[in-house]
N, CA, C and O atoms as a DFTB+ gen file, in Angstrom:
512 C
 N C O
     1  1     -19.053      19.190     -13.842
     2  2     -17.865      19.965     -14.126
     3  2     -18.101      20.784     -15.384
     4  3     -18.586      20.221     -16.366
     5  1     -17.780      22.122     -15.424
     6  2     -17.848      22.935     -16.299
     7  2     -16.978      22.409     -17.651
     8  3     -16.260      21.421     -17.493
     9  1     -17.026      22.961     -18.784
    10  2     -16.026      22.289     -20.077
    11  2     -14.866      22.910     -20.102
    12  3     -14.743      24.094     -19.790
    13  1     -13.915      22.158     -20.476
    14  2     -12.532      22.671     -20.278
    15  2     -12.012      23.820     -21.692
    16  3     -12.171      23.794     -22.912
    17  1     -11.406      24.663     -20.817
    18  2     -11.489      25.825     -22.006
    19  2      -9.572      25.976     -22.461
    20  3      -8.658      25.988     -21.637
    21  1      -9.436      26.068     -23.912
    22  2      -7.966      26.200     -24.256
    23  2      -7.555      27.201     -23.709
    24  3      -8.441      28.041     -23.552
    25  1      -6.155      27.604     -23.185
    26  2      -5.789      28.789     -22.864
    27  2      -5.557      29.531     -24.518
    28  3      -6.060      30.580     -24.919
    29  1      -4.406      28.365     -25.448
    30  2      -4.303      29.076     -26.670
    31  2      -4.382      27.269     -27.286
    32  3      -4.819      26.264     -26.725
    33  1      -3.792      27.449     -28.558
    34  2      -4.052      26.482     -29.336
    35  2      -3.349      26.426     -30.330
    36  3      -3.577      27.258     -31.208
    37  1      -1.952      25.158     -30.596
    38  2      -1.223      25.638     -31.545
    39  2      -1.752      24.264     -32.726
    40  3      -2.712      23.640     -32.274
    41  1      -1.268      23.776     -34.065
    42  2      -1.399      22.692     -34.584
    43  2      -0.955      21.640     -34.108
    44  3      -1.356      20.657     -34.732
    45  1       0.020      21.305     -32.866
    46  2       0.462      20.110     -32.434
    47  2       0.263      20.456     -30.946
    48  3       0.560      19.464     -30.280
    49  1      -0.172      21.599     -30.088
    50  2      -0.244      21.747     -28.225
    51  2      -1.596      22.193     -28.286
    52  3      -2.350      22.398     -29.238
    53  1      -1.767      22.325     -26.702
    54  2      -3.218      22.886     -26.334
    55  2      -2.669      23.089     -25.185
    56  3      -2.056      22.261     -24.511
    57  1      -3.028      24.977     -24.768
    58  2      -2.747      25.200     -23.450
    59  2      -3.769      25.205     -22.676
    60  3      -4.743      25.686     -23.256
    61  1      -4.100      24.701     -21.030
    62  2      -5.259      24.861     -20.424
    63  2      -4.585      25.359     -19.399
    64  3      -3.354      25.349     -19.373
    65  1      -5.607      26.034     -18.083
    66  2      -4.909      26.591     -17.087
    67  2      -4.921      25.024     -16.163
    68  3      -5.473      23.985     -16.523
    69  1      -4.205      25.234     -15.011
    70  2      -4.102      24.360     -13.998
    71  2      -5.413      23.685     -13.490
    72  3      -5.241      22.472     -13.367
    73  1      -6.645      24.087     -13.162
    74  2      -7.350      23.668     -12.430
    75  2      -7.904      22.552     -13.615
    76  3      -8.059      21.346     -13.419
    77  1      -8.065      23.018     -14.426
    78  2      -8.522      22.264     -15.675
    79  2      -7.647      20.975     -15.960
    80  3      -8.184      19.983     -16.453
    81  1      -6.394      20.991     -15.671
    82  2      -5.874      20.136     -15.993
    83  2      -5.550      18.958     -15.178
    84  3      -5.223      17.807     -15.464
    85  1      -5.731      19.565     -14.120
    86  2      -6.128      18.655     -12.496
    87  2      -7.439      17.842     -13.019
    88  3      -7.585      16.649     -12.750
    89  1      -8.081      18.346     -13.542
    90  2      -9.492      17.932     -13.415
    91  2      -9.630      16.665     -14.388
    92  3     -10.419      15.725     -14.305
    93  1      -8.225      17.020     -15.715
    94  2      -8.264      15.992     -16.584
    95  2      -7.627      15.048     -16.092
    96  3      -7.930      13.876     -16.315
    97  1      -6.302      15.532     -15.085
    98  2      -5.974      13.852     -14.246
    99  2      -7.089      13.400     -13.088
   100  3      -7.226      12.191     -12.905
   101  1      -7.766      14.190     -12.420
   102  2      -9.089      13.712     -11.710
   103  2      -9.392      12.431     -12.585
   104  3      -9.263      11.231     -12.341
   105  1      -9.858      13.148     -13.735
   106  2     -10.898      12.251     -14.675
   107  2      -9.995      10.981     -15.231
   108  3     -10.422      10.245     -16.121
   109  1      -9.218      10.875     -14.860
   110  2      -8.222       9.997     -15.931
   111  2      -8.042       8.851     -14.608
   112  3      -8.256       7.641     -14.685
   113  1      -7.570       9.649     -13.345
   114  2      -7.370       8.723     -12.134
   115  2      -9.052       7.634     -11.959
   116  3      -9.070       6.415     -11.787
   117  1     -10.243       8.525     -12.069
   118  2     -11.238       7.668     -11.735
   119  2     -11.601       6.402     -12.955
   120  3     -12.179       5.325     -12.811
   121  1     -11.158       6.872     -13.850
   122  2     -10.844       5.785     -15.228
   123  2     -10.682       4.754     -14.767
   124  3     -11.558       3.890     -14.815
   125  1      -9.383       4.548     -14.130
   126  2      -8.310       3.683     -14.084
   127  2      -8.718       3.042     -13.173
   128  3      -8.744       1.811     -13.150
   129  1      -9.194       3.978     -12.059
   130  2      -9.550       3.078     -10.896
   131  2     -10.787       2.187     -11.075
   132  3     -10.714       1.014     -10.710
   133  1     -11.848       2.636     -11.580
   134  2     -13.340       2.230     -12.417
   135  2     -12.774       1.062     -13.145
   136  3     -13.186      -0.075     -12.913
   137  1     -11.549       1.384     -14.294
   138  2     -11.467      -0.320     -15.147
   139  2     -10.737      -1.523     -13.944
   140  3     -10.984      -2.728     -13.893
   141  1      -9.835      -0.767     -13.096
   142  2      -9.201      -1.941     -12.454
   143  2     -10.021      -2.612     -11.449
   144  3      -9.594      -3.708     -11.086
   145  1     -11.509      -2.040     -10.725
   146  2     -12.842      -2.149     -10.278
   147  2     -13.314      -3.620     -10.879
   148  3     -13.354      -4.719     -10.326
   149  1     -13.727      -3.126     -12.509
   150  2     -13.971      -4.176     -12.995
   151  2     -13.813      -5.276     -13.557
   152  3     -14.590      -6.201     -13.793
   153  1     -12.139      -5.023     -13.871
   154  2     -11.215      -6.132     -14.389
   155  2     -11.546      -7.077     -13.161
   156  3     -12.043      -8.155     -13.486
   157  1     -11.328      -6.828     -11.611
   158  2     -10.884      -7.705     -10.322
   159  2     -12.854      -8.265     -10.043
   160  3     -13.178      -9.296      -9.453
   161  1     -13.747      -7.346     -10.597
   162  2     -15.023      -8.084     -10.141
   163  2     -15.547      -9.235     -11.544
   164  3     -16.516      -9.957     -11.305
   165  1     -15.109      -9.305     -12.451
   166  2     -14.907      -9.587     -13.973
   167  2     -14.530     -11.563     -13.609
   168  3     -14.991     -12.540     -14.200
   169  1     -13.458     -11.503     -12.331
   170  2     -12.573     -12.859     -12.095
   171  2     -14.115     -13.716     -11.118
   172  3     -14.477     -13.284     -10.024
   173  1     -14.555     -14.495     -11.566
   174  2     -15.526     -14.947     -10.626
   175  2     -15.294     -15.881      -8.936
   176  3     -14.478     -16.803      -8.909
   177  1     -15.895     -15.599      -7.961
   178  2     -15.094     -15.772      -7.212
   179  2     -14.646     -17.044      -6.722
   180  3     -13.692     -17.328      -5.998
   181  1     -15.689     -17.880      -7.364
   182  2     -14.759     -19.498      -7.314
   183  2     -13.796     -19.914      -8.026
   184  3     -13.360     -21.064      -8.088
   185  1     -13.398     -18.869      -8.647
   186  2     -11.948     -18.577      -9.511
   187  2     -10.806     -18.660      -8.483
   188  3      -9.917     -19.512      -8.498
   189  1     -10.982     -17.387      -7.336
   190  2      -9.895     -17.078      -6.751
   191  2      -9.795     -17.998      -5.853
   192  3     -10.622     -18.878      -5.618
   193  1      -8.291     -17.726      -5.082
   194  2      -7.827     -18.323      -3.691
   195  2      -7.389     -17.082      -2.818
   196  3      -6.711     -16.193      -3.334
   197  1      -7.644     -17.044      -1.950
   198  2      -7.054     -15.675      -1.226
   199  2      -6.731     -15.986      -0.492
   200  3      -7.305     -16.711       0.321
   201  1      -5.307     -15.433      -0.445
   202  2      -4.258     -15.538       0.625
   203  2      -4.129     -14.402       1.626
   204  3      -4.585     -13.296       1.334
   205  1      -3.755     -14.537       2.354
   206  2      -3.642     -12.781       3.397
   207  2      -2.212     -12.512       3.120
   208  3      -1.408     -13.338       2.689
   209  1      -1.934     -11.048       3.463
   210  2      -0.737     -10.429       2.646
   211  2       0.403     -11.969       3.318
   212  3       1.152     -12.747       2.727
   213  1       0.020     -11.819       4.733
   214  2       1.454     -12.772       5.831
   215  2       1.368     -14.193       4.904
   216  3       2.477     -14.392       4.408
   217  1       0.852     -14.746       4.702
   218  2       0.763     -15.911       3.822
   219  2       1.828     -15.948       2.383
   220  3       2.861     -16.557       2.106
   221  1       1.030     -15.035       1.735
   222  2       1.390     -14.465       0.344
   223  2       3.023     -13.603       0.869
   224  3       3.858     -13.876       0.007
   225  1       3.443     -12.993       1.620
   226  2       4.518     -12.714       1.945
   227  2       5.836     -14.078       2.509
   228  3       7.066     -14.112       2.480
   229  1       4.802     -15.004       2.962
   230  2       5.766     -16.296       3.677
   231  2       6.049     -17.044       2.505
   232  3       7.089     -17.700       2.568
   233  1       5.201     -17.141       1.133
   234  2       5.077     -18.023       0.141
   235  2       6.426     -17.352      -0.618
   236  3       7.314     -18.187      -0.790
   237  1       6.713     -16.123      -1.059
   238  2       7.468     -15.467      -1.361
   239  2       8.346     -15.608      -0.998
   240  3       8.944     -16.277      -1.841
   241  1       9.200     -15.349       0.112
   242  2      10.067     -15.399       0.910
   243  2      10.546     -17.051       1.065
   244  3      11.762     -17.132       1.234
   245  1       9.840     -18.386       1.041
   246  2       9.802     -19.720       0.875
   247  2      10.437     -19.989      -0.631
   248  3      10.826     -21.120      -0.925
   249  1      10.499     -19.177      -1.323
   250  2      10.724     -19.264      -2.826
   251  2       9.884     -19.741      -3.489
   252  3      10.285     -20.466      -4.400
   253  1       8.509     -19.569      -3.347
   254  2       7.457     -19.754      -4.261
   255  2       7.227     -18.970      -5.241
   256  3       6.954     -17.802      -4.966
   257  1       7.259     -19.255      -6.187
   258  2       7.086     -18.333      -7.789
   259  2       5.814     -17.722      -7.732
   260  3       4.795     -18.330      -7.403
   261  1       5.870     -16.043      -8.175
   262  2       4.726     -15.369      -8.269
   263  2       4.070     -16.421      -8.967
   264  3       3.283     -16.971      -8.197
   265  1       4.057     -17.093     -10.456
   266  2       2.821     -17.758     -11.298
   267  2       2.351     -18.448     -10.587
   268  3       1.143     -18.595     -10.771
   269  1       2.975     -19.245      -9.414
   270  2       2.278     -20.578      -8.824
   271  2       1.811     -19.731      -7.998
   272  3       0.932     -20.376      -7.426
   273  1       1.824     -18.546      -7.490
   274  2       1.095     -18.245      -6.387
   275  2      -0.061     -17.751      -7.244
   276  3      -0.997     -18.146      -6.548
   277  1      -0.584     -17.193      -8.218
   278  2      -1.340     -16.638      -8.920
   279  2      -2.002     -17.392      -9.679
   280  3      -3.051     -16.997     -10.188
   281  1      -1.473     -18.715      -9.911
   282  2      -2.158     -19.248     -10.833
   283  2      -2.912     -20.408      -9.317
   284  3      -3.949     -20.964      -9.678
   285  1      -2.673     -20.600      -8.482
   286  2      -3.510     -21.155      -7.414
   287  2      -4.166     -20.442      -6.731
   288  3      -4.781     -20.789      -5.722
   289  1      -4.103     -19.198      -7.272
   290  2      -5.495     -18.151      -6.539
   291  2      -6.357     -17.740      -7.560
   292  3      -7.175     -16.821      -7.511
   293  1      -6.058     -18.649      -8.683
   294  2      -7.030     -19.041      -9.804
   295  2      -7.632     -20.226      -9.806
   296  3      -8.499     -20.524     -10.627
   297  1      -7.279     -20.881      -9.020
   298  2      -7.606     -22.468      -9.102
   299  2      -7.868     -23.084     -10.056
   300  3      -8.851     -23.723     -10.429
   301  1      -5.974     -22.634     -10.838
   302  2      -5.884     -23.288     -12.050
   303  2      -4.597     -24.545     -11.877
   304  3      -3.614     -24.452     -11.143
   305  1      -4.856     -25.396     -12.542
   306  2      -3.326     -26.383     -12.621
   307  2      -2.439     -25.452     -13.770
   308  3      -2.634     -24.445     -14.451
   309  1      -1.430     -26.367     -13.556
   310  2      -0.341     -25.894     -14.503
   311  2      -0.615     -26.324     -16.408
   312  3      -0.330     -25.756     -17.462
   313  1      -1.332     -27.660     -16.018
   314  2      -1.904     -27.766     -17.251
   315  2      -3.059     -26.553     -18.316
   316  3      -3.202     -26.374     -19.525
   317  1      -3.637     -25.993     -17.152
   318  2      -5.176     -25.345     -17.369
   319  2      -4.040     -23.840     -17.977
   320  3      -4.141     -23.340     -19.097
   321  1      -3.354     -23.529     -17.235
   322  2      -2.249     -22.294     -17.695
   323  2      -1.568     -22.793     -18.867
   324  3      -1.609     -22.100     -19.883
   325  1      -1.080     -23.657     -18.874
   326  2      -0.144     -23.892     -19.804
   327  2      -0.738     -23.950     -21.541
   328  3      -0.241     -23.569     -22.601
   329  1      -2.303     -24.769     -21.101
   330  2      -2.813     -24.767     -22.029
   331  2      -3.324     -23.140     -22.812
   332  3      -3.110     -22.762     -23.964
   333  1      -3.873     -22.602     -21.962
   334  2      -4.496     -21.332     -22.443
   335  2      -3.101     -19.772     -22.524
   336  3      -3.099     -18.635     -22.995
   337  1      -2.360     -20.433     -21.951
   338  2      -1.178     -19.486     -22.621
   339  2       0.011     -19.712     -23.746
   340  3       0.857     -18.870     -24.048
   341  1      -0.146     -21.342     -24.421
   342  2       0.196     -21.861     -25.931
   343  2       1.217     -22.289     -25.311
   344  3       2.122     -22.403     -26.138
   345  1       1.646     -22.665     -24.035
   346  2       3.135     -22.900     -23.883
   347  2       2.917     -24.254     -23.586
   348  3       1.780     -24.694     -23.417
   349  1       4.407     -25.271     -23.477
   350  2       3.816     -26.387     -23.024
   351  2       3.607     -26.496     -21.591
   352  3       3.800     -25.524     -20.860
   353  1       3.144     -27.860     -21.052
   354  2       3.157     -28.063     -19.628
   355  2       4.369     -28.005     -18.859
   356  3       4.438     -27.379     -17.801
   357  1       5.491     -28.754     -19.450
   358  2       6.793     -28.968     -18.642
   359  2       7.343     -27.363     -18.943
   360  3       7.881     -26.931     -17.923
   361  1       7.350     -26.494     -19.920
   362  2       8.104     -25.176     -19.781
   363  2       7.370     -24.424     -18.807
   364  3       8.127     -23.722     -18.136
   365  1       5.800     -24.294     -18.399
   366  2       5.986     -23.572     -17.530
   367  2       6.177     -24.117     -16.101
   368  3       6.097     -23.558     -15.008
   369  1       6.458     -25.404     -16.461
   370  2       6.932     -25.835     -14.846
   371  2       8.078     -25.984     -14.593
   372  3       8.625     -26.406     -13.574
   373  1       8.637     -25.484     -15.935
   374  2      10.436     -24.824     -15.714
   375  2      10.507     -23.427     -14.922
   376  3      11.497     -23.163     -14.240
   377  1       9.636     -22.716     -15.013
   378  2       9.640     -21.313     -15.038
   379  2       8.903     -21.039     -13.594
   380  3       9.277     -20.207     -12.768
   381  1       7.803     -21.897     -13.474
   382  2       7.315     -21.963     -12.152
   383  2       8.478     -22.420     -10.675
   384  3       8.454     -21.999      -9.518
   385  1       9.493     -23.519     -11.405
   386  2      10.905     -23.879     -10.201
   387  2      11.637     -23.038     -10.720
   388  3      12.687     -23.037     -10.078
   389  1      11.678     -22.272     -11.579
   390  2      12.652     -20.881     -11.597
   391  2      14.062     -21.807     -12.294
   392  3      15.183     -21.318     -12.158
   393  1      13.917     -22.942     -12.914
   394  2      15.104     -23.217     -13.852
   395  2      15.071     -22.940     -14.833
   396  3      16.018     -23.337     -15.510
   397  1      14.019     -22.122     -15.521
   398  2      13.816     -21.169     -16.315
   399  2      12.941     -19.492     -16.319
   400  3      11.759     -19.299     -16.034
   401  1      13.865     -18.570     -16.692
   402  2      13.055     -17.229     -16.588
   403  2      11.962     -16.994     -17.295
   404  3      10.891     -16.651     -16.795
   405  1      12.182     -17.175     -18.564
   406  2       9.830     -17.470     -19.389
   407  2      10.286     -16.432     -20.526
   408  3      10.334     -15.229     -20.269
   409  1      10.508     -16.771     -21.372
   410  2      10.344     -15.523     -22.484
   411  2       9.766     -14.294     -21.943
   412  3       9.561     -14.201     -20.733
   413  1       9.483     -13.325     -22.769
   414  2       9.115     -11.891     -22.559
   415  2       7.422     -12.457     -22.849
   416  3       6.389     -12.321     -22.194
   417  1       7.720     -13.100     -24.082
   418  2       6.200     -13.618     -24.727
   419  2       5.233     -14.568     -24.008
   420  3       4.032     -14.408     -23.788
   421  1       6.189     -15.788     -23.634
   422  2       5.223     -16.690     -22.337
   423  2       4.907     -16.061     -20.978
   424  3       4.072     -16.530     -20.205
   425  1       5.645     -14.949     -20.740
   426  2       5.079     -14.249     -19.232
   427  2       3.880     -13.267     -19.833
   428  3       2.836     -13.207     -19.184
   429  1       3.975     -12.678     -20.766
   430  2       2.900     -11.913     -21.415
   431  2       1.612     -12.366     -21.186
   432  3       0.680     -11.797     -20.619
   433  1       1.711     -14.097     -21.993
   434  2       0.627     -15.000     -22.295
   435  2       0.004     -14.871     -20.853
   436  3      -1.091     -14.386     -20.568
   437  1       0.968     -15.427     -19.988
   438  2       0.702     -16.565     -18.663
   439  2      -0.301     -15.268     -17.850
   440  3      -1.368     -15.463     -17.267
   441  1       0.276     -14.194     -17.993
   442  2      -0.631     -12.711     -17.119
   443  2      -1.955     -12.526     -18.013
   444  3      -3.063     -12.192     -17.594
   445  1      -1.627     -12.792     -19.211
   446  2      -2.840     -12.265     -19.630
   447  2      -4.152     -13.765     -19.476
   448  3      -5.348     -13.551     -19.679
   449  1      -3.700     -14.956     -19.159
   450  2      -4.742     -15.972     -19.045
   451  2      -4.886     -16.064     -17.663
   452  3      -5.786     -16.836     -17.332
   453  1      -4.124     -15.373     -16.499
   454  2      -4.127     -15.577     -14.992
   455  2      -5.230     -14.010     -14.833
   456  3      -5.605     -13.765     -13.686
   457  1      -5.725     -12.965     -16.047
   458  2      -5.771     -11.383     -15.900
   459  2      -5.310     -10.727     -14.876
   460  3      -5.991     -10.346     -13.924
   461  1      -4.125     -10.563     -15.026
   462  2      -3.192      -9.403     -14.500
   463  2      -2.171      -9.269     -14.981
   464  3      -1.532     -10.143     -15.567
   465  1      -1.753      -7.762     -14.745
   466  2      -0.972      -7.314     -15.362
   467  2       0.645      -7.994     -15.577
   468  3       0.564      -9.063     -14.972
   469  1       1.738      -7.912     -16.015
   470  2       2.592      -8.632     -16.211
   471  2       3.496      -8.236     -15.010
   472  3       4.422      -9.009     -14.761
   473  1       3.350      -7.145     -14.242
   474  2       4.594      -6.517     -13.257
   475  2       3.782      -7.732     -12.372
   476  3       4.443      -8.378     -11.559
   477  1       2.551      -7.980     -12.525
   478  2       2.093      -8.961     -10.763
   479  2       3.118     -10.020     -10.877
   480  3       3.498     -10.448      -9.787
   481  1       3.628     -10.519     -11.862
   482  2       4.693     -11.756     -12.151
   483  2       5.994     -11.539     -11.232
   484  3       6.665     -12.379     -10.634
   485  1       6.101     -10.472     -11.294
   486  2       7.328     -10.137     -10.563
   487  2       7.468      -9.373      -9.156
   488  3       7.209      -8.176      -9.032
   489  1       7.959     -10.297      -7.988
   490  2       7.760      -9.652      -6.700
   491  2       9.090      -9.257      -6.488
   492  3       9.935      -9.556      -7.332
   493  1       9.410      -8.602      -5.442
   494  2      10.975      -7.947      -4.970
   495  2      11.755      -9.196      -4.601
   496  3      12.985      -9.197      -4.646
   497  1      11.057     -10.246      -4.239
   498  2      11.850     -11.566      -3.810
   499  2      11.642     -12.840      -4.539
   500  3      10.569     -13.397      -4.310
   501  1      12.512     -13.454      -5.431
   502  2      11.788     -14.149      -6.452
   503  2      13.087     -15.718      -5.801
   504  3      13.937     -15.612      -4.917
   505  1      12.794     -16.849      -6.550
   506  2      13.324     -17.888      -7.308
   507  2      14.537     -17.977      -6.215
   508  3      15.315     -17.027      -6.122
   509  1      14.652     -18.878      -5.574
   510  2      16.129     -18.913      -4.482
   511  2      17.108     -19.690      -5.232
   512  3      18.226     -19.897      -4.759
């Protein structure tokens, strides 16, 4: 790709024409897709459990909590989570039966020791 040229240039903007700027979301889309590539090859695979969507859709719909579904396609216990996200054992097995919602801060933790993002915590059908 050729170098991207300013149209003008003020102290706080930069104008480019269109094709150029396509090219910077091009470049920005293959980013994203490249880190989320390697974040998911990063999880080793006797880590995971894989469910097929109908499974993972029946578990949902059963009232199974995204963490327990995520944290058993980690083939982690609740202890192994609980430990590496500072919380105790029994709170996140409040949060896992949904008699508790999880701080902003323990769902933070719990995604970032399961690696994924914090929206995976939350499906359209949660906690009955």
């Amino acid at each position: 790709m050729s170098p991207i040229t300013p149209v003008s240039e003020t102290a706080t903007t930069v104008t480019v024409n269109r094709a150029d700027w396509e090219a910077i979301l091009d470049r920005l889309d293959d980013r994203q897709d490249r880190e989320a590539i390697a974040r998911s090859e990063s999880i080793p695979p006797d880590y995971r459990v894989t469910y097929t969507a109908d499974e993972t859709r029946r578990m949902v719909l059963d009232g199974v909590s995204p963490i327990t579904i995520w944290r058993e396609r980690r083939k982690m216990t609740q202890g192994d989570l609980a430990t590496g996200a500072g919380i105790s054992k029994s709170y996140l097995s409040e949060i896992e039966s949904c008699k508790k919602p999880g701080s902003a801060i323990a769902l933070q933790r719990i995604a970032h020791v399961l690696k994924i993002r914090i929206e995976d915590l939350f499906f359209d059908i949660q906690c009955k």
